[in-house]
Every structure is written in structure tokens, then in C-alpha cells.
C-alpha positions, 0 to 999 in steps of 0.5 A, a space after each residue: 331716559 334714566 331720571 336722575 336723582 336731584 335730591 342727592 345732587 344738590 342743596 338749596 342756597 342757604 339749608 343744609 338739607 338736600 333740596 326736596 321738591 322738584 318736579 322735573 323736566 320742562 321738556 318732553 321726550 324729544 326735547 321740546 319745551 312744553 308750554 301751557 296756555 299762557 306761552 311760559 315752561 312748566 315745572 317749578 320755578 328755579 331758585 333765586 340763585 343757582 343750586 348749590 350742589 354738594 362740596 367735594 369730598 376731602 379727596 376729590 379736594 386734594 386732587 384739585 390741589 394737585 395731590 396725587 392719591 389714586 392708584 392710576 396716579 402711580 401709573 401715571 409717575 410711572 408713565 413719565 418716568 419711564 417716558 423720560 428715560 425712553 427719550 433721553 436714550 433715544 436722544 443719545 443713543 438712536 439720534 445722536 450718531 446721525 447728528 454727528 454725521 451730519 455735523 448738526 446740520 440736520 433736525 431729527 425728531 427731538 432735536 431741532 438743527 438750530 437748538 443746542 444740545 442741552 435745549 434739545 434734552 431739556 425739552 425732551 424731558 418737558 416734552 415726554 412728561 407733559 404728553 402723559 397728563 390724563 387728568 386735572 390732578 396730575 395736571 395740578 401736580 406738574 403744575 406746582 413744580 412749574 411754579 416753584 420753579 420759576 418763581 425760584 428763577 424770579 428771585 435772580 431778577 433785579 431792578 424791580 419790585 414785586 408786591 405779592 398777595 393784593 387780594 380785592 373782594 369782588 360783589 359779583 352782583 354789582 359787576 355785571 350791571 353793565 353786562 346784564 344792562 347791554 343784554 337787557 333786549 337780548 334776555 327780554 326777548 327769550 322771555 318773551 318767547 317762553 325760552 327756559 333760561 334755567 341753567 340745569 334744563 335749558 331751551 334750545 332758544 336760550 343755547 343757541 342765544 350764546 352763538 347767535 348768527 345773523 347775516 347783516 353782521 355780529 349780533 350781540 351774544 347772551 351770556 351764561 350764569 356763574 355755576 359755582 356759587 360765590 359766598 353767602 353774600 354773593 362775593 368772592 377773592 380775587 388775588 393778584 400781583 404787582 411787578 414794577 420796573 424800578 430806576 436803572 441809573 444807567 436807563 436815561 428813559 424817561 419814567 412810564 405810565 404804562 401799566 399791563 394787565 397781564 393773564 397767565 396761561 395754562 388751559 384756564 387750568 392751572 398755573 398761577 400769577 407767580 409762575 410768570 413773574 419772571 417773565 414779567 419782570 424782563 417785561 416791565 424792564 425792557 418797556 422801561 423804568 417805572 412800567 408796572 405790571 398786574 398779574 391775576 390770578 383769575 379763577 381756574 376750571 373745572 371749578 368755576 367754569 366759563 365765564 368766571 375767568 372773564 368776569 374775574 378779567 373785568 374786575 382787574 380791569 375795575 381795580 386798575 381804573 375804577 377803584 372805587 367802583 362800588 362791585 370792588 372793596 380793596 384790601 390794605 395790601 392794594 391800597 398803597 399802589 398808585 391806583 385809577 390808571 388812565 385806560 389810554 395806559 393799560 395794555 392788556 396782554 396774555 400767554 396761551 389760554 392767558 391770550 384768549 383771555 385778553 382777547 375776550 376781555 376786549 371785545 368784553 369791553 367793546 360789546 358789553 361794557 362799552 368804556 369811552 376809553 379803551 387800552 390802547 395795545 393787546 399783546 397775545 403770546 400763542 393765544 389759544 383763540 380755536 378753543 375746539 381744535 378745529 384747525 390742522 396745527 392742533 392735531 399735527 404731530 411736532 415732536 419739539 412743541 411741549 403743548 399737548 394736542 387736540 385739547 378740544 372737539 368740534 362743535 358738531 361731532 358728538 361722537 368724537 367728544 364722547 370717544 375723546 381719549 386724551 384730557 379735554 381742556 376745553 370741556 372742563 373750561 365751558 362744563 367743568 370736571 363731573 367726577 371732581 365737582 358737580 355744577 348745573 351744566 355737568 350733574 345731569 350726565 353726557 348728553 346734557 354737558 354735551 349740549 352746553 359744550 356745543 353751544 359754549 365753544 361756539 361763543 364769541 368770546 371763546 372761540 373767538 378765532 372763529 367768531 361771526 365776521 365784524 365781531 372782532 370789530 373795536 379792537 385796538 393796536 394788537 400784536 401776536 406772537 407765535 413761533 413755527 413749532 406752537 400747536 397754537 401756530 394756527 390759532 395765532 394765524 387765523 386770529 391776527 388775520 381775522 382782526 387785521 380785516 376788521 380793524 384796518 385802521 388800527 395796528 395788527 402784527 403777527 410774529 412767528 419766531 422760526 424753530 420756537 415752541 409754544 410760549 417760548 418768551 417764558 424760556 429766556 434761560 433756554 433761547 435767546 429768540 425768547 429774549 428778542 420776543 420781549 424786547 419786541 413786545 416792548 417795542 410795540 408797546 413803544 410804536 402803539 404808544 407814539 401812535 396813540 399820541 399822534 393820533 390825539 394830536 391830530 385829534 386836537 389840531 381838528 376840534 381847534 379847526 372846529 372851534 374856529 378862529 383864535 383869539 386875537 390875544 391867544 395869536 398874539 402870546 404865540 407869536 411873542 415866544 416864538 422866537 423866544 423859544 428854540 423849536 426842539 429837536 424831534 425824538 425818533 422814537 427807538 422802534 424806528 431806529 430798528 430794522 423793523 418790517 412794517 409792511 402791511 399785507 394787501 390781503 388783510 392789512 396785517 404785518 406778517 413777520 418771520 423773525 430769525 434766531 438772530 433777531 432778523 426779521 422779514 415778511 412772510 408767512 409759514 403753515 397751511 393757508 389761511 383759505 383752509 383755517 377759515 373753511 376749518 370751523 363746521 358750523 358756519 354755512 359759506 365760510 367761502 364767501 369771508 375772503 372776499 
């Protein structure tokens, strides 16, 4: 193998010479780790810290802004231009005869028979210039229009209050103490086999401990350093957003405590808190008055690869309950909000990559944290939860889905990651971009990014769809919404599958909204199912919340039980005002009023809906079976013996 040169690759933390000594490998030719007579790896001792490698260069900066400059980018506008009119054309030209012959009745390849036709050229045109993105830059450049504009849309948005700019300083040290705390045994362990837990020349031990597989059911998984350097003083910004739902005179609602922790989508690559406000401000309305909302803008790949997001997750979840915990110092911007928020309050939501994320800081709280009290709903909006596009709806050819496929390779096909022609968001999430930013997981070339790829898309807690049984266990009442046209159709299935199984005695609902796209609930201006979607998600932010309540009383009425006996004067005070006082009569709450399909699947105890473009819902199912998505992950050995 070529020896690379170390010295030119990275910096030792706090010199501004290129790092000098480094004896090399501590494996052999066959990979193997060498060990001398005391058990432990020989080479140097890594750094205290991970290497600090060297900066981008200004142009390797702007393009990570999304600031186009290299000659293939002029290909690339090209390419979208010419793609746009292409489709305008053929709509116009080719399709729209056949649909008026067939009054509209008929779908053709870009229009959907139930989308009007201004929908229809709207995503056409969206369509056509997001298929021709190659690279992290031009992905950047589309990215900041999409935020211009729907931020543009947010500022028509009324009744609500949004508090930009909250910014807190993370002490990343402070943070992972109850992580590092819960992988004590784990890590122990690996030391004491000799495993190299060093990130630029790992043990296969210390890999596979990312994805560990046991019969007996879910074993803990490790997790990987940063790779990115914080500041010198091992911290870093974390930015945010503050949407509140104001007082509509006409609203007779009483005011909510219900707060959302909200995590943007965009293939943990781009977009940013502010490119759904709108969404959440429609959000935090229809849930009611005085429903506030927090977007974070977590740190984005290939920069700071897997697991900054959810560590940056974690710390949000930190800022709305413990304010004053000692890995957070708050800015004078995030003061002035009413802060320690009960978590029995906080649902956790996300759209896309923004849904594995919530999803992943659950069972980052259930398996790492391990807090008394859990959020009590999770809403996931086409959730990104097959981040290998294993299942067929990643490689399906929906001409009316926006959303690029595959965006991953399997686990197990070294070939097909290598030879991958279109942008693999999934290896800039785990490994980061080696012609943009060099890290420990990318500088040493393709066979040793492939060796964390393979190892990192299989943990828990980013493929979580395919994630050993029993580990989503702990979830709480959970609601994923989807549409027939999504790429992520499958993700969505299978993961609403899987938890219903696991959780039986917690609510999970999956809605598949028919002739939607991707993330539909974004596109209120566009379809009026998108608007129904978000009213939904209000309602079973209402149905989880009367369950939570009922649940604590029942809770209550059996501790009393416990208890024992009353007091004679605590009977006595009861009797006296009972007829004193009128019994009041009992609120049907407003998801009850509705024609809400609540049946519970025999099969996994999910509620599976189809929802209509008018609203209505039934029972039901769409796609390949869910025998096939199981069977669809390579590396688990009797997948076959999960259904029964």
C-alpha cells in the first residue's frame, strides 16, 4: 500500500507546525492489529485530542458556502437550465395533448391526474434541477434559494412571534459525560482486548463495537469521536430558532405548554432552521395558542461528520430542560425565554434527514442519557431512517418525487460505493467530503473511508430502520407521515413497523398521504393535503397529550391504592363538597370529534392510514410488502425469523 504523507495532512492541536513524528501503522499487511508481549498496539500514542488537519483553502471555503466557481459548475447551470426547459416543453408540448384527450383523468410521467397544472410545472421544474446536483457546493447554491425562499413566505405568516439568532456555546467535554458514563463497560472492554480505538488506524474490534449484534437482543453500541476539532477550548455555537404561536381572540383554546424541538431536513447537508419557519409557524398555530417551537440549526456534513448532529440534538434537548446544566453557557438572546421546560412538554419532530435525527435523539436518550422523563410524542415527516438505500422505493424511478435516489450504498458492496455515480449523501454524513475538508476518517484514501462507511451506516442510530430487534425499544407515542410518491416511502414504512412491534403499549401511526411527494407538508402553497398533514400532526400532538394525562391519573389513582387507606378527615373534606360542587361536564377532546381511523394492525399494532386529497382517511397500506423491506438490509443473518 502507498504510504501517505501524514506530515502534510495534519497539525498537532495547538502548533502551527505540521505534525513531525509518526511511526505509522499499528497493523500489518493483512490488516491485523500487531500487538507486542503486553497485549496493547504499537506505534505512538495518538494525541490527546483528535489531529487537527489542515483548514480549507479560501476556494474549498466558498464552495462549502454554496459559491460556485469551478469550471464543471458552469456545466452544471447548464445542465439545469437546459433540463428545466426540456421538461417545461415536454409538458406542453408532448403530454399535454394526451391529457386533453383524456379530460385529466390520466397521470402522465409529470403530471399526476390529481395535481393541477401549475403544481404539475412547479415540480417539474423542482424536479429537473434537483436531479442534476453532483456535488456539496452546487447542493449549497439550490440550497440558499430554498431558504431565501421560504423565508420570503414566513414573513406573510401572522399570530406568531419568531425569535431568530438564539445562539448557546456548547462545552463538548461536559456534554458526553452521560454517554461516555453508559459506554464505560463497552470501551473497558475494547481496552482490555488491545483493540486501537484510534480514529486514523482503528481495530476491526473497535468498528464492528459501532454495530454490535447479539442474539439475546440489543447490545449497547459504542460511539465515535468528533473529527472535526471544536475551539481551543473544546467548544463550540450552536444556533437556533424561537417560533411562538401568539393569542388569536377568536381561538377560545386554552393556552399550551407544549413545546417542539424541531430538526430541519436536507441529507444532514444543507438548509437551515430559517428554511421552515413557515412550516412551523402553521405548525405551532394549529396545535394552538402559546405553542412554541425550537428549530436547530445542528451542524451540517461533510464538515462535522456523524455524530456532531446528535450531539448538537442532545445539547438542544439540554437548553429547552436543563438550562443551567453546566455543558451549556447561554447567550442574552436566549435568556428572555421561558426556559426548563418540563420534558413530559417536548415533542421531538423532524422532516427527512431532520426525522432520523429525532428519531436517533430518542433512542439517544432511552439507551445513553437514560432521563426519568421522556418527550412524550415524536412526529417524523418522511424520515430518512435506510440511510444505505437498501429498500426498492430508494431506487424506484417516480418521475413526480423531487428527492434524488439512491443517495447511499449497501453495507457490504465495496464495489458499488467505489463505482457510485451519482452524490453519496450518506458517505459525506458518516466520513465527510476528502476534496473539501480532510478529517481522520477520510485523509488516508478510499479503502479507509470505506472501512468506516460500512461500519458507521450500520449503527443504530443511523440506519435505525434496520437496527438489531428490541433497539427501538422506549420510544414514546410516535406518528410518521409519508405519501405514496416519497422516495423515503419505504424508510417510513418499515420504521413505523418496526416501532409499533417494539412498543406495543405506546401509540404509533403511520400516514401515507396518496399522490404526495417527499416532505409535502412544506408545500401548503402548493396542495391542500399538506395543510391537512399539519393539522393531523397537531391533532396527535392533542391525542398523545390526553393519553399522557390519562395515563398519570391512572398512574396516581394506584400509588393512592398503594398508599393505603385515607384519612378519615381527607373523607370527611370529600364528602362535605360533593354536593357542594357540580360534577362538570367532560371535554371530548377535538381528535375524538373527527373521522379518525384509529385501528390498530393485528400484525404489529401499528395504525396504518391512507389519507385522501380531501382529507379522508382509511385503513390500509401501499408499496412492497414489508416481508421484502425486512429481507432488503444484507448483513443481518435470519432476517426471516423477525416476523414472527
Amino acid at each position: 500500500m502507498k504510504p501517505y504523507n501524514l506530515q502534510a495532512l495534519y497539525v498537532r492541536p495547538g502548533s502551527n507546525d505540521a505534525m513531525s513524528t509518526y511511526s505509522g501503522s499499528s497493523r500489518d499487511m493483512n490488516g491485523r492489529d500487531k500487538k507486542p508481549s503486553n497485549g496493547m498496539p504499537t506505534g505512538n500514542s495518538p494525541p490527546p485530542h483528535q489531529p487537527r488537519f489542515q483548514p480549507p483553502s479560501i476556494f474549498q471555503e466558498a464552495y462549502l458556502s454554496g459559491i460556485l466557481h469551478k469550471p464543471r459548475d458552469i456545466l452544471f447551470l447548464f445542465r439545469v437550465v437546459s433540463a428545466v426547459l426540456w421538461s417545461v416543453v415536454r409538458l406542453h408540448c408532448i403530454e399535454l395533448p394526451y391529457l386533453i384527450a383524456t379530460r385529466f383523468k390520466k397521470s402522465t410521467n409529470q403530471k399526476p391526474a390529481a395535481w393541477n397544472w401549475f403544481t404539475s410545472v412547479a415540480f417539474a421544474i423542482i424536479r429537473t434541477g434537483a436531479n442534476q446536483v453532483r456535488t456539496i457546493g452546487q447542493l449549497r447554491f439550490i440550497g440558499h434559494g430554498i431558504v431565501a425562499f421560504f423565508s420570503f413566505l414566513a414573513r406573510f405568516e401572522r399570530r406568531v412571534k419568531i425569535s431568530s439568532m438564539i445562539q448557546l456555546e456548547v462545552h463538548l467535554d461536559v456534554l458526553l459525560g452521560p454517554e461516555r458514563a453508559s459506554l464505560n463497560e463497552v470501551r473497558e472492554t475494547l481496552k482490555e482486548h488491545g483493540s486501537c480505538t484510534e480514529t486514523m488506524n482503528p481495530s476491526e474490534e473497535y468498528l464492528e463495537s459501532f454495530h454490535p449484534q447479539h442474539s439475546d437482543g440489543p447490545v449497547l453500541a459504542n460511539m465515535p469521536d468528533e473529527v472535526e476539532p471544536t475551539g481551543n477550548n473544546g467548544s463550540y455555537v450552536l444556533k437556533g430558532e424561537w417560533i411562538e404561536a401568539l393569542q388569536d381572540p377568536e381561538d377560545t383554546r386554552p393556552r399550551s405548554t407544549t413545546v417542539v424541538l424541531y430538526f430541519h431536513g436536507g441529507a444532514y447537508s444543507f438548509c437551515s432552521a430559517r428554511s421552515h419557519t413557515k412550516f412551523l409557524a402553521q405548525l405551532v398555530k394549529e396545535i394552538g395558542p402559546g405553542t412554541r417551537a425550537f428549530s436547530v440549526d445542528y451542524r451540517l456534513a461533510p464538515e462535522n461528520p456523524f455524530p456532531a448532529a446528535i450531539h448538537d440534538a442532545y445539547a438542544a434537548y439540554l437548553y429547552l430542560t436543563d438550562p443551567d446544566n453546566a455543558a451549556l453557557t447561554l447567550s442574552e438572546d436566549s435568556a428572555p425565554h421561558e426556559l426548563s421546560v418540563d420534558p413530559r412538554d417536548i415533542v421531538v419532530g423532524g422532516d427527512s434527514a431532520g426525522g432520523n435525527l429525532a428519531a436517533a435523539l430518542m433512542q439517544y436518550l432511552v439507551r445513553y442519557v437514560k432521563p426519568a422523563v421522556l418527550p412524550h410524542a415524536t412526529l417524523l415527516l418522511s424520515p430518512w431512517t435506510d440511510v444505505t438505500s437498501s429498500v426498492p422505493a430508494a431506487h424506484c424511478e417516480d418521475w413526480f418525487c423531487y428527492c434524488p435516489g439512491p443517495v447511499g450504498t449497501s453495507p457490504t458492496d465495496k464495489s458499488a460505493y467505489l463505482e457510485f455515480k451519482l452524490t453519496n449523501f450518506t458517505s459525506k454524513y458518516l466520513v465527510g467530503d476528502e476534496e473539501l475538508m480532510l478529517n481522520a476518517r477520510n485523509a488516508l484514501g478510499v479503502d479507509r473511508r470505506w472501512e468506516w462507511y460500512t461500519h458507521l451506516s450500520q449503527h443504530p442510530l443511523t440506519s435505525l430502520a434496520h437496527s438489531n430487534p428490541g433497539s427501538l425499544e422506549g420510544l414514546t407515542d410516535t406518528i410518521v407521515q409519508t405519501a405514496s410518491h416519497d422516495r423515503l416511502l419505504d424508510d417510513s414504512r418499515l420504521f413505523a413497523h418496526r416501532a409499533g412491534r417494539e412498543n406495543p403499549s405506546r401509540v404509533t401511526r403511520i400516514e401515507i398521504y396518496k399522490d404526495m411527494t417527499h416532505v409535502h407538508q412544506l408545500l401548503s402553497f402548493l396542495f391542500t393535503s399538506s395543510r391537512i398533514a399539519t393539522r393531523n400532526l397537531a391533532r396527535f400532538v392533542e391525542r398523545s397529550r390526553y393519553i399522557r394525562d390519562e395515563r398519570e391519573r391512572e398512574q396516581e389513582a394506584a400509588a393512592r391504592v398503594k398508599r393505603g387507606p385515607e384519612t378519615y378527615a381527607s373523607v370527611l373534606r370529600r364528602v362535605s363538597t360533593r354536593d357542594a360542587k357540580k360534577p362538570e361536564p367532560k371535554v371530548i377532546p377535538a381528535f375524538m370529534t373527527t373521522n379518525m381511523v384509529s385501528e390498530r394492525s393485528r400484525e404489529d399494532g401499528v395504525e396504518w392510514v391512507l389519507v385522501e386529497q380531501n382529507g379522508k382517511e382509511m385503513a390500509g397500506d401501499v408499496g412492497w410488502p414489508l416481508s421484502v423491506l425486512i429481507r432488503s438490509w444484507p448483513t443481518h443473518v435470519g432476517d426471516g425469523q423477525r416476523e414472527e
